[in-house]
MARBA-3410 file (N, C-alpha, C, O; in Angstrom, 1 decimal):
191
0.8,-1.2,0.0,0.0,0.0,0.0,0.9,1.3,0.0,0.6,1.9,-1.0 ~ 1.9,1.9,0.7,2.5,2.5,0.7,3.6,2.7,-0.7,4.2,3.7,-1.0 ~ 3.7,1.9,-1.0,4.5,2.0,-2.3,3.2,2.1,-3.5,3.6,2.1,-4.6 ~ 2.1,2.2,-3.3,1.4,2.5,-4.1,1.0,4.2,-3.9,0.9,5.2,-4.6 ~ 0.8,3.8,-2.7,0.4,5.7,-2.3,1.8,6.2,-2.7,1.6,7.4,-2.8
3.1,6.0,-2.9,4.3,6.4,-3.3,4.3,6.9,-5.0,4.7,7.9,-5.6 ~ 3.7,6.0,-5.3,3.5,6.0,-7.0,2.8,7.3,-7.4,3.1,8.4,-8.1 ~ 1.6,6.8,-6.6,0.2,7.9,-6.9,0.7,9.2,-6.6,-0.1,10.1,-6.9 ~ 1.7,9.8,-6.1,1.6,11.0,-4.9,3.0,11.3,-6.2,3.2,12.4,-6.7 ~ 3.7,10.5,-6.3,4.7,10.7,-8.1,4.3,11.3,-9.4,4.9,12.2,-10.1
2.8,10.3,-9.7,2.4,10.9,-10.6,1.5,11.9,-10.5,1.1,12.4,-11.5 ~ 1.2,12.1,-9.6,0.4,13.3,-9.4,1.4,14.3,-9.5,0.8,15.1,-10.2 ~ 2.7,14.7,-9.1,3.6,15.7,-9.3,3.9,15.7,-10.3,4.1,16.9,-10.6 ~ 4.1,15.0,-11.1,4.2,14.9,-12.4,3.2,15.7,-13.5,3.3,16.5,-14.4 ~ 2.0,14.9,-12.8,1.2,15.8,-13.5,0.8,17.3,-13.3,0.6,18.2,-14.1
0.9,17.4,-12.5,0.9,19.0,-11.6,2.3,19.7,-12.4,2.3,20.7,-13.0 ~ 3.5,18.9,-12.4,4.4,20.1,-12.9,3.9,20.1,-14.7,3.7,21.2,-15.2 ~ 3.6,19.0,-15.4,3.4,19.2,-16.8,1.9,20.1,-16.6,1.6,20.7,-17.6 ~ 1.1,20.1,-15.7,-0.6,20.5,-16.1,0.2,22.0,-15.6,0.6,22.8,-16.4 ~ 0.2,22.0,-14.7,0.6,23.5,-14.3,1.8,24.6,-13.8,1.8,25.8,-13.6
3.0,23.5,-13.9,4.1,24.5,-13.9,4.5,24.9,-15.5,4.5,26.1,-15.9 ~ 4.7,23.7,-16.4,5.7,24.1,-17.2,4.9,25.2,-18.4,5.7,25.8,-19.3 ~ 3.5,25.4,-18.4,2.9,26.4,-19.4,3.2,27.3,-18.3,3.0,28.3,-19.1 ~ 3.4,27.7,-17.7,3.4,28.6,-16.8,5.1,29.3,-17.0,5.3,30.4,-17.3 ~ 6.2,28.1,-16.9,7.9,28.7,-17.6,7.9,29.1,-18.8,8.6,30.2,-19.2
7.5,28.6,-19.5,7.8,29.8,-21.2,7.2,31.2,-20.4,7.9,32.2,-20.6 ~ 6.1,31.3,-19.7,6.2,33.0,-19.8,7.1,33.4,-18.8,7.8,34.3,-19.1 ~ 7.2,32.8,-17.8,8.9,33.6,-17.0,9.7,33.9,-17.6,10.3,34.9,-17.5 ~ 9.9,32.5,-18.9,11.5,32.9,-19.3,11.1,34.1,-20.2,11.9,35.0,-20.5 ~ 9.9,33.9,-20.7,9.6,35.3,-22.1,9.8,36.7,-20.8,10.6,37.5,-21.0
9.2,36.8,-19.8,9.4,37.7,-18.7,10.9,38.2,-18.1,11.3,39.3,-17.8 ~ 11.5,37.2,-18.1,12.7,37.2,-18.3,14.1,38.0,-18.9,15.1,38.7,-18.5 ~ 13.4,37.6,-20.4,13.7,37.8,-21.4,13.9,39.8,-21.4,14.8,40.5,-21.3 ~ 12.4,40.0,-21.5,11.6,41.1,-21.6,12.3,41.7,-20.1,12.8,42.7,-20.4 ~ 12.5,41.5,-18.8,13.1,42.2,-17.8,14.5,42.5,-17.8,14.9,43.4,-17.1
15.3,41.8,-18.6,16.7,41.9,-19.0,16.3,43.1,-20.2,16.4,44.2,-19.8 ~ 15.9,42.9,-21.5,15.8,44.4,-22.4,15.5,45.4,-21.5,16.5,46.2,-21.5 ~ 14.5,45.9,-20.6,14.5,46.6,-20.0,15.6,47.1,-19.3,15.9,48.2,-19.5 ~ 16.3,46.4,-18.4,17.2,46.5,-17.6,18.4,47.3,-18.3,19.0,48.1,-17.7 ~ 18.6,47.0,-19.4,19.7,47.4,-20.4,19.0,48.6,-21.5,19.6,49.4,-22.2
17.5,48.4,-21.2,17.5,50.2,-21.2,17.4,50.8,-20.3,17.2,52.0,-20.6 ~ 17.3,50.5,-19.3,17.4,51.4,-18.2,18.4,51.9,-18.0,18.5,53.0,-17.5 ~ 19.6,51.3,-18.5,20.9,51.2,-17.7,21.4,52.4,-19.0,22.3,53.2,-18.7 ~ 20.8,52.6,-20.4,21.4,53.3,-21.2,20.6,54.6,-21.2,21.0,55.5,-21.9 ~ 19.5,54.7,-20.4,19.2,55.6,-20.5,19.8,56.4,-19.3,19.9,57.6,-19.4
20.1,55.8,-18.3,20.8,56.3,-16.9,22.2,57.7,-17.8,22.5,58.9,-17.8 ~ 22.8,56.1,-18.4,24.2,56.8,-19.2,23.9,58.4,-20.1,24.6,59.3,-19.8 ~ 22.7,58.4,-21.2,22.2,59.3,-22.0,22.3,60.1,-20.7,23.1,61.0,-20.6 ~ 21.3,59.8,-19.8,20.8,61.4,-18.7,22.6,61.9,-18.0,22.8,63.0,-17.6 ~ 23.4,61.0,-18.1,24.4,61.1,-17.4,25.3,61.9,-18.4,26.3,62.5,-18.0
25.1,61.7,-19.4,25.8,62.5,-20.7,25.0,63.6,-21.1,25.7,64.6,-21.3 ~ 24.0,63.7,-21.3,23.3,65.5,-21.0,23.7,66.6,-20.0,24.1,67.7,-20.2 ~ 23.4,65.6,-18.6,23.9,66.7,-17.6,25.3,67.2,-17.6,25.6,68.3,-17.3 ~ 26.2,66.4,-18.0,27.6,66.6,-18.2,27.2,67.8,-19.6,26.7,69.0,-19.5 ~ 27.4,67.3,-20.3,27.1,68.2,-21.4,26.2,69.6,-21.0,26.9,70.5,-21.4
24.9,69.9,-20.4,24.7,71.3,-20.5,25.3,71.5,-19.1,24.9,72.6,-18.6 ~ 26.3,70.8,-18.1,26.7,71.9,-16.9,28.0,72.5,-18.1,28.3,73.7,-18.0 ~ 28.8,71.4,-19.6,29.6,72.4,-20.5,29.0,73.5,-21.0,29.5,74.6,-20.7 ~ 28.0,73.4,-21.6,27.5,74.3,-22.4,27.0,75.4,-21.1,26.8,76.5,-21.6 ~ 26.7,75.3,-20.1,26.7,76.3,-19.2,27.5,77.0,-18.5,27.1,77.7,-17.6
28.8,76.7,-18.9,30.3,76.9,-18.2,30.9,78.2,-19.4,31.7,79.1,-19.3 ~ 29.9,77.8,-20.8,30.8,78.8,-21.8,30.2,80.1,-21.5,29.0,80.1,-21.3 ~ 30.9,81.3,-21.3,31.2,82.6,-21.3,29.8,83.0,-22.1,29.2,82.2,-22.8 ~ 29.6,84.0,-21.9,28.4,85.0,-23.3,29.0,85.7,-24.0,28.3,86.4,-24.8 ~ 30.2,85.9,-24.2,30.9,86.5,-24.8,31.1,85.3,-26.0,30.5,85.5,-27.0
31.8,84.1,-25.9,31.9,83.0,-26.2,31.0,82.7,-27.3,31.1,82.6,-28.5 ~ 29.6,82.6,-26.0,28.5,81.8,-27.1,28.1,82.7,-28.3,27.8,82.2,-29.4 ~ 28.2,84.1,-28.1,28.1,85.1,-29.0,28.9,84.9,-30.5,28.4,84.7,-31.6 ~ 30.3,85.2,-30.1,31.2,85.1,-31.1,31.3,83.2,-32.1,31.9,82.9,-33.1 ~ 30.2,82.3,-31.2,30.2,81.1,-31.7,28.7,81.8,-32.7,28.9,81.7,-33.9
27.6,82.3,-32.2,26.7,82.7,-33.0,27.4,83.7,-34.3,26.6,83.8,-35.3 ~ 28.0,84.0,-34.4,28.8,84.9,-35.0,29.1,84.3,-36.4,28.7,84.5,-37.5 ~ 30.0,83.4,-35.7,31.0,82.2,-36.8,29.6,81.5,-37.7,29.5,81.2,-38.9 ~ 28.9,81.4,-36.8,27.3,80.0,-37.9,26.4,80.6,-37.0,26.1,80.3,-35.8 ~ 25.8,81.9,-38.1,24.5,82.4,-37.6,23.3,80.8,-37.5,23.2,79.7,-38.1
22.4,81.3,-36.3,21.3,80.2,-37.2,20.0,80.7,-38.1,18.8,80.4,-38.1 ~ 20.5,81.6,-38.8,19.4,82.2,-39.9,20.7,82.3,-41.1,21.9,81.9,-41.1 ~ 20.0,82.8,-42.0,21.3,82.6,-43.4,22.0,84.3,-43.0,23.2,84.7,-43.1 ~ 21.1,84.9,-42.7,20.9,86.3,-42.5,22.1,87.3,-43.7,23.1,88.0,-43.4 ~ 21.4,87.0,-45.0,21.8,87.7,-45.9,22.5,89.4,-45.8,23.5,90.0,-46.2
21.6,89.6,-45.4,21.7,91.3,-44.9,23.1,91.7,-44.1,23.8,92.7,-44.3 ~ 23.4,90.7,-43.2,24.2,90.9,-42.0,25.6,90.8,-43.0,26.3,91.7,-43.1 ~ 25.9,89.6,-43.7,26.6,89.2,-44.7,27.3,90.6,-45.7,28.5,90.9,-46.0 ~ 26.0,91.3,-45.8,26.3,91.8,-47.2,27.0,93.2,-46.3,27.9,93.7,-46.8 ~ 26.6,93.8,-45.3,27.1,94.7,-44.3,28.6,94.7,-44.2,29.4,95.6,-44.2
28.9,92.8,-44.0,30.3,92.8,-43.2,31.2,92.9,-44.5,32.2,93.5,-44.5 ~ 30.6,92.2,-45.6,31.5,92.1,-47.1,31.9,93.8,-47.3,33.1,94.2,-47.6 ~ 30.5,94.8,-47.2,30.9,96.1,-47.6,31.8,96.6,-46.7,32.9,96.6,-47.2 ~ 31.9,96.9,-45.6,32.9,97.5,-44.4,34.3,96.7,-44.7,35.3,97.4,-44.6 ~ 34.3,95.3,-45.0,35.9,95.3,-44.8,36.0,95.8,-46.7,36.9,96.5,-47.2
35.4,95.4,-47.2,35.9,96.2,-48.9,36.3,97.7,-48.6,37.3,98.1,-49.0 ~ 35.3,98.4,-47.8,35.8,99.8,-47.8,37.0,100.4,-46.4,37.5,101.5,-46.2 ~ 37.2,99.4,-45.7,38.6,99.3,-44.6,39.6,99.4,-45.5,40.5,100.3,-45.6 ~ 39.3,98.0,-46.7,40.9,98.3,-47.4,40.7,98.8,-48.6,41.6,98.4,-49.3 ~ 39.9,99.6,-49.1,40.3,100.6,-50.0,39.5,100.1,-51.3,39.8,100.4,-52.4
38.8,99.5,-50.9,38.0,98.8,-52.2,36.4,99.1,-52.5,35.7,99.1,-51.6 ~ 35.9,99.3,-53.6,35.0,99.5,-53.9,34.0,98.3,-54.3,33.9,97.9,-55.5 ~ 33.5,98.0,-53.5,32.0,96.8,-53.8,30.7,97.1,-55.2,29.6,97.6,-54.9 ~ 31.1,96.8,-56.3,30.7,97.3,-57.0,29.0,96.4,-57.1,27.9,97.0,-57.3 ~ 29.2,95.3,-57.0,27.7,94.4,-57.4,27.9,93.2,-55.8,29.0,93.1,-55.1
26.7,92.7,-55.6,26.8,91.1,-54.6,26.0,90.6,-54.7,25.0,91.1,-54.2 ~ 25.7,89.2,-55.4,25.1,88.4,-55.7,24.8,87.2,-54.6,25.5,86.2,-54.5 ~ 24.1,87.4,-54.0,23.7,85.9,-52.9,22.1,85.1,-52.9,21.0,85.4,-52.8 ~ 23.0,83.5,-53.0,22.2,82.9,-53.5,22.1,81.6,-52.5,23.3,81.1,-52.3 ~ 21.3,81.0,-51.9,21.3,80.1,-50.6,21.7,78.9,-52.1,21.4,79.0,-53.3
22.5,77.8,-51.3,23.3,76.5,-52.0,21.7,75.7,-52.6,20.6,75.7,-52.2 ~ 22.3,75.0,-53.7,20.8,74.4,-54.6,20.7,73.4,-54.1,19.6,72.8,-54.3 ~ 21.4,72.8,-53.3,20.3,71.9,-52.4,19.8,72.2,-51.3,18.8,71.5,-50.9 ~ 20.3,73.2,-50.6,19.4,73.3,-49.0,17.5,74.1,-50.2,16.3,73.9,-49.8 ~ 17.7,74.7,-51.3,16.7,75.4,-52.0,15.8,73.9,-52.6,14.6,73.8,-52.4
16.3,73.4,-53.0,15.7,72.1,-53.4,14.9,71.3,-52.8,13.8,70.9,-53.2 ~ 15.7,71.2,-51.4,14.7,70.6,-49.8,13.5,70.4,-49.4,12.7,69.5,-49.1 ~ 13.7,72.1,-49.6,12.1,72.1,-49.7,10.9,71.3,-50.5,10.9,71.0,-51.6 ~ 9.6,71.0,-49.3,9.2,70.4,-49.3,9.5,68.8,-49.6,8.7,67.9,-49.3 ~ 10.5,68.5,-50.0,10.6,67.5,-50.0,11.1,66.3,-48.7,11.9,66.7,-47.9
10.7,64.9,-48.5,11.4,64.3,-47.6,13.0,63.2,-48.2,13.8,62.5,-47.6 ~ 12.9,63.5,-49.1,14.5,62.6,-49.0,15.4,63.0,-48.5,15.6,64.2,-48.7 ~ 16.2,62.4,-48.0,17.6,62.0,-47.1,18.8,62.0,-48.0,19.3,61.0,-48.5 ~ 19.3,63.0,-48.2,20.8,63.5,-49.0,22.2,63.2,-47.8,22.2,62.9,-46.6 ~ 23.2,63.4,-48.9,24.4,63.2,-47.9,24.2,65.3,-47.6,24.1,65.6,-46.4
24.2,66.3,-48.5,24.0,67.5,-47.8,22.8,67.3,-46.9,22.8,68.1,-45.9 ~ 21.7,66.5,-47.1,20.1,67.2,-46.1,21.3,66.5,-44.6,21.4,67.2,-43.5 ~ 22.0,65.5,-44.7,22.1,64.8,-43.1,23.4,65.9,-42.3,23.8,65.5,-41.2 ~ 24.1,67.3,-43.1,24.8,68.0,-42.6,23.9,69.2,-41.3,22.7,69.6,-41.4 ~ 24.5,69.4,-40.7,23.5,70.2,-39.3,24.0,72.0,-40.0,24.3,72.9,-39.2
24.1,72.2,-41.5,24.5,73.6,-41.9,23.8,73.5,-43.2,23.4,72.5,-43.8 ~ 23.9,74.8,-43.4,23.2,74.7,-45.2,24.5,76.3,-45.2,25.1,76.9,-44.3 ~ 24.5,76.3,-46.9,25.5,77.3,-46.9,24.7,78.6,-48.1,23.6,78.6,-48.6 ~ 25.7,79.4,-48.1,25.0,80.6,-48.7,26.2,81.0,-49.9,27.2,81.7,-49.6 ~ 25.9,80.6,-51.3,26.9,81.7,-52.3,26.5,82.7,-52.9,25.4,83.1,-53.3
27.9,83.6,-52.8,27.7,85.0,-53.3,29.0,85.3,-53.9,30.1,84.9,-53.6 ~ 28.7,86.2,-54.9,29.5,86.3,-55.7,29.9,87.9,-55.8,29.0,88.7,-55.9 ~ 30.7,88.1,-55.7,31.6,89.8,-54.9,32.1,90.6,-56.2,33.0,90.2,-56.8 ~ 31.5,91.9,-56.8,32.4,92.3,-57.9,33.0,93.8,-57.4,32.4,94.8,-57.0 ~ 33.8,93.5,-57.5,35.0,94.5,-56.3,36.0,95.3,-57.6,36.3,94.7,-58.7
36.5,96.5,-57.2,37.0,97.1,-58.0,38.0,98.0,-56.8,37.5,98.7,-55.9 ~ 39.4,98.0,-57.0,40.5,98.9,-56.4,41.9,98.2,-56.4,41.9,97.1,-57.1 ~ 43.0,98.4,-55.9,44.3,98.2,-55.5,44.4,96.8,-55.5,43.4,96.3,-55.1 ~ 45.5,95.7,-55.9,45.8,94.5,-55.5,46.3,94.7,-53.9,46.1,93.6,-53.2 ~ 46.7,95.5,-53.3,47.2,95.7,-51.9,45.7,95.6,-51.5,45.3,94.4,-51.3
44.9,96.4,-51.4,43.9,96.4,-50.9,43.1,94.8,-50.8,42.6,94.0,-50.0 ~ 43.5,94.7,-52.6,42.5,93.2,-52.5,43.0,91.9,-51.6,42.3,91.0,-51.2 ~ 44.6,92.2,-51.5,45.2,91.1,-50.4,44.9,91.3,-49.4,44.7,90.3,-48.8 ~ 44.8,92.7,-48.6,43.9,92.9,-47.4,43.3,92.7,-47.1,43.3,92.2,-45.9 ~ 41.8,92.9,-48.3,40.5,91.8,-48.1,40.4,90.7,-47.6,40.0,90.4,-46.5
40.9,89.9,-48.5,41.1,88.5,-48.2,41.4,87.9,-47.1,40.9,86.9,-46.6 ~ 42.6,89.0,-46.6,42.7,88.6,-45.4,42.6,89.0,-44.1,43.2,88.6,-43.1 ~ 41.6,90.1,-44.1,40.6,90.0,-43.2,39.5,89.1,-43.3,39.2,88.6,-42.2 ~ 38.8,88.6,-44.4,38.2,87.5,-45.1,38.2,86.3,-43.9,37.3,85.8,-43.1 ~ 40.0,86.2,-44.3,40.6,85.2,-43.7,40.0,85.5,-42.5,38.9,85.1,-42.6
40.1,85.8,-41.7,40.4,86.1,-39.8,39.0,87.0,-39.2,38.9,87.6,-38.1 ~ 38.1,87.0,-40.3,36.6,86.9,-40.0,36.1,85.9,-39.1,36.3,84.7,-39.2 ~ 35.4,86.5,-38.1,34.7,85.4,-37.1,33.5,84.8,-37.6,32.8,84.3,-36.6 ~ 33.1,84.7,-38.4,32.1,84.5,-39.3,33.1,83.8,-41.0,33.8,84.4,-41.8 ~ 32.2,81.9,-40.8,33.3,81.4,-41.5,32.4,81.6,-43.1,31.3,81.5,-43.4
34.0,81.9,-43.9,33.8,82.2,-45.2,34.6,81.8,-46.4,35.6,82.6,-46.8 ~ 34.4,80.7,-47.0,35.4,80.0,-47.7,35.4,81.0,-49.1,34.4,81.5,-49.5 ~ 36.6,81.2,-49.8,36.6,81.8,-50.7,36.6,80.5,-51.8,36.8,79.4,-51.4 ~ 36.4,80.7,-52.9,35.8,79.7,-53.6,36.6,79.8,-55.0,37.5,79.1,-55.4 ~ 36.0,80.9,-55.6,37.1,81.4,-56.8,37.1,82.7,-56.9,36.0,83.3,-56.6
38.6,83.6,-57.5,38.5,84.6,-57.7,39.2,84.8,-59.2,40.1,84.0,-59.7 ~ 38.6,86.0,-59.8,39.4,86.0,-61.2,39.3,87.7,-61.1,38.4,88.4,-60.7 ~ 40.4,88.1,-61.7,40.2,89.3,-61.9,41.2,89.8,-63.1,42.1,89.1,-63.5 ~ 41.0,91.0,-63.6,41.2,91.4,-64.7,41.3,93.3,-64.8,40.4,94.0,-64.5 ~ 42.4,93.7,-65.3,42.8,95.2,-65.5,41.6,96.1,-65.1,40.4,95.7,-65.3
41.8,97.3,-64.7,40.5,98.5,-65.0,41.4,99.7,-65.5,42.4,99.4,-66.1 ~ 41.2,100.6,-65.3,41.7,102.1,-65.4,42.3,102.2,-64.1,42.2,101.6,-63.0 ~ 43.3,103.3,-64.7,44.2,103.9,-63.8,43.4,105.1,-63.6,42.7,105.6,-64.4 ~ 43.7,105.6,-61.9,42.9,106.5,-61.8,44.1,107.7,-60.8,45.1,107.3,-60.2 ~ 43.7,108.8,-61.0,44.6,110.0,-60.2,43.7,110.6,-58.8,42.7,111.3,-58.8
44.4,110.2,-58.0,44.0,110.7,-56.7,45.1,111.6,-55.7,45.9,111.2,-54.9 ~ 44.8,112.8,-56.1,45.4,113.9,-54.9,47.0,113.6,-55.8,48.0,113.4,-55.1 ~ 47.1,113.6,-56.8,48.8,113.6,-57.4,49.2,112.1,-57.4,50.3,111.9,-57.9 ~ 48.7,111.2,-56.9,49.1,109.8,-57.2,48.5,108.9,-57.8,47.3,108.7,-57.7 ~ 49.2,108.4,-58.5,48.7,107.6,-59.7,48.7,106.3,-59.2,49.7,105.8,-58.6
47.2,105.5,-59.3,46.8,103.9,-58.5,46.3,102.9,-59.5,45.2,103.1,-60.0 ~ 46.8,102.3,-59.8,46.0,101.1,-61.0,44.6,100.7,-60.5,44.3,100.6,-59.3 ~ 43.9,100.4,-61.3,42.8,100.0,-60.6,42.4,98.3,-61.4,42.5,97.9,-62.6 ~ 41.9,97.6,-60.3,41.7,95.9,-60.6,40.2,95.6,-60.9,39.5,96.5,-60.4 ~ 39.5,94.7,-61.5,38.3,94.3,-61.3,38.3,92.9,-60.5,39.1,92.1,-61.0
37.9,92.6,-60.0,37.7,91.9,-58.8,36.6,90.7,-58.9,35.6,91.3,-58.7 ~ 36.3,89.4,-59.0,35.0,88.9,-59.6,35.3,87.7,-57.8,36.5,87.4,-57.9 ~ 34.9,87.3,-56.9,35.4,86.3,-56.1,33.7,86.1,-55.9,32.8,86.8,-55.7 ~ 33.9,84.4,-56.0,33.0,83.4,-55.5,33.2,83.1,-53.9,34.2,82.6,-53.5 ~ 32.3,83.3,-53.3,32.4,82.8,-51.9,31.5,81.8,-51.4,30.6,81.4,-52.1
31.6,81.1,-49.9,30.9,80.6,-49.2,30.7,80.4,-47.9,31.1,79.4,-47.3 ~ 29.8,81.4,-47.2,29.3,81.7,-46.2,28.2,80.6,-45.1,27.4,80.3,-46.0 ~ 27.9,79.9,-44.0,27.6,78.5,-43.6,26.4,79.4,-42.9,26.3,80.7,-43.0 ~ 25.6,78.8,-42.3,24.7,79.6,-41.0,24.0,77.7,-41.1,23.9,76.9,-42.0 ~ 23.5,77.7,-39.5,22.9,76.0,-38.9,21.5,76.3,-39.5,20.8,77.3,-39.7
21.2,74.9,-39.7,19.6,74.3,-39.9,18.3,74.9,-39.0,17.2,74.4,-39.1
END
């Protein structure tokens, strides 16, 4: 009798773990599963919040003077106007006369519009601005230009320039050759 009630009280556990544990382990281990993903986003998003705060106590450490002259270098508007101000002041610093300025935003940030495809330019965080400079005075002067150009806080790639003879002109008893001036540029401002 006892080795029968031994038997019975066996397969009853038996039956009990196949009737009601083991449908019951696929979802632990799926729970499991699913509590480990979580865990490992928890754990990356801990890192993310831990890499923000570091990051804006930097960006809160920079100067106003700083962030200014960084607004300077890559307006975030294209701000044509502001451009065409700084082009005339250093032309007339060094002696040069700004005769035409052609500016034209780059044919793909113009393109963009409305559109959704994904360019190797749309995935850049800048769009750029060309303009084209027709300048007339002195080669001294026009090397000046340039290189104030150069050492502009506000970045400005020169692109091409070609120039070509003008008249000589008399000013106050001195005699100055005068240049025509044609320079392609490229001016950046953020998205």
């Amino acid at each position: 009798m006892r080795y029968v009630v031994s038997v019975i009280l066996l397969l009853a556990s038996v039956a009990t773990y196949y009737f009601f544990i083991q449908p019951f382990s696929a979802e632990v281990d799926l729970l499991k599963i699913k509590k480990e993903t979580l865990d490992s986003s928890l754990s990356q998003l801990r890192e993310l919040s831990q890499l923000r705060d570091e990051l804006l106590l930097r960006y809160n450490s920079i100067a106003a003077e700083d962030l200014e002259r960084m607004q300077k270098a890559m307006p975030k508007t294209p701000s044509e106007g502001l451009l065409m101000l700084e082009i005339q002041k250093l032309a007339t610093q060094n002696g040069l006369s700004l005769k035409s300025i052609d500016i034209t935003e780059s044919a793909a940030s113009a393109s963009r519009v409305g559109q959704t495809v994904i360019t190797a330019e749309a995935a850049k965080p800048y769009s750029s601005i060309q303009s084209s400079l027709q300048l007339a005075g002195s080669y001294e002067g026009f090397r000046l230009f340039l290189g104030d150009i150069e050492k502009n806080l506000r970045i400005i790639d020169v692109a091409d320039i070609t120039f070509g003879s003008g008249s000589s002109r008399v000013d106050e008893g001195s005699i100055e050759a005068g240049y025509q001036f044609l320079v392609r540029i490229s001016s950046y401002f953020q998205k």
